[in-house]
C-alpha positions in Angstrom: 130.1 80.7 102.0 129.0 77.6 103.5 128.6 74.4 101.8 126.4 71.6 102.6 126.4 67.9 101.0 122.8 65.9 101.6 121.6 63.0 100.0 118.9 63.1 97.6 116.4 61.2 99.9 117.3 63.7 102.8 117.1 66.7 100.0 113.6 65.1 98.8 112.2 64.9 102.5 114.1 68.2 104.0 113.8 70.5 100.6 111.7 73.5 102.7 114.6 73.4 105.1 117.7 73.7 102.4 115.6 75.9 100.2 116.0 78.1 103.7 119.8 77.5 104.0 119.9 78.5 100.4 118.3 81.7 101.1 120.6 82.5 103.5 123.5 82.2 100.9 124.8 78.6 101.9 125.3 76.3 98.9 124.0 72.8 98.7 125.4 69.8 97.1 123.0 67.2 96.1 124.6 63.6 95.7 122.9 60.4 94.7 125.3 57.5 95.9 127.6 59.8 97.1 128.1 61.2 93.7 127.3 64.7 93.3 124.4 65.5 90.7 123.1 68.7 91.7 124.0 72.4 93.1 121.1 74.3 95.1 122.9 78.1 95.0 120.8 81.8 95.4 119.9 83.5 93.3 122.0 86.6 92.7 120.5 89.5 93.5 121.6 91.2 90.1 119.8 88.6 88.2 116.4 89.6 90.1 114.0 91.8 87.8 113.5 95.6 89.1 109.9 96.1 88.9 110.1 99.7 88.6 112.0 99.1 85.5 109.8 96.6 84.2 106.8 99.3 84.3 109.3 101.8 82.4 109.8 100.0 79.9 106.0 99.2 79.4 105.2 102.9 79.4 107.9 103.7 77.2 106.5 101.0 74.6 103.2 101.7 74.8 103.9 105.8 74.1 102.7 107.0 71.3 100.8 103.4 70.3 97.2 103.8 69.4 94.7 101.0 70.1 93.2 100.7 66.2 91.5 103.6 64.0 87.9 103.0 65.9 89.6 102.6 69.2 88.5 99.8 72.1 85.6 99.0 71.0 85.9 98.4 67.4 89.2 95.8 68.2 86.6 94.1 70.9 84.0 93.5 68.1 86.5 92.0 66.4 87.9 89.7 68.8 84.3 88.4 69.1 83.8 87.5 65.0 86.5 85.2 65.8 
């Protein structure tokens, strides 16, 4: 893995580009006075959400849940009184 070391001025006016480098799996060292204050580093893959699983779990929550006793309606009548 590649490491890069900018300046904050050059990171400010070249973030698009390092965001790119990023992407690619290169890490990015952010100084200020030479002094490094911050790490640019991807995103692991692992940490990504799984859409598919995301909808899963929404169905499986929603099984067996009932909207109200009068259904739609009635809870959209009662949104309105307030």
């Amino acid at each position: 893995m590649r490491n890069t070391t900018v300046g904050a001025y050059e990171a400010k006016t070249h973030l698009s580009g390092l965001l790119d480098k990023v992407a690619q799996g290169e890490r990015v060292t952010i100084t200020k006075h030479g002094v490094p204050v911050a790490l640019l580093i991807p995103v692991a893959e692992s940490s990504r959400p799984d859409p598919r699983e995301a909808i899963a779990r929404l169905k499986a929550f929603r099984h067996g849940r009932l909207l109200g006793d009068g259904g739609l309606r009635d809870l959209v009548e009662e949104g309105r009184r307030f």
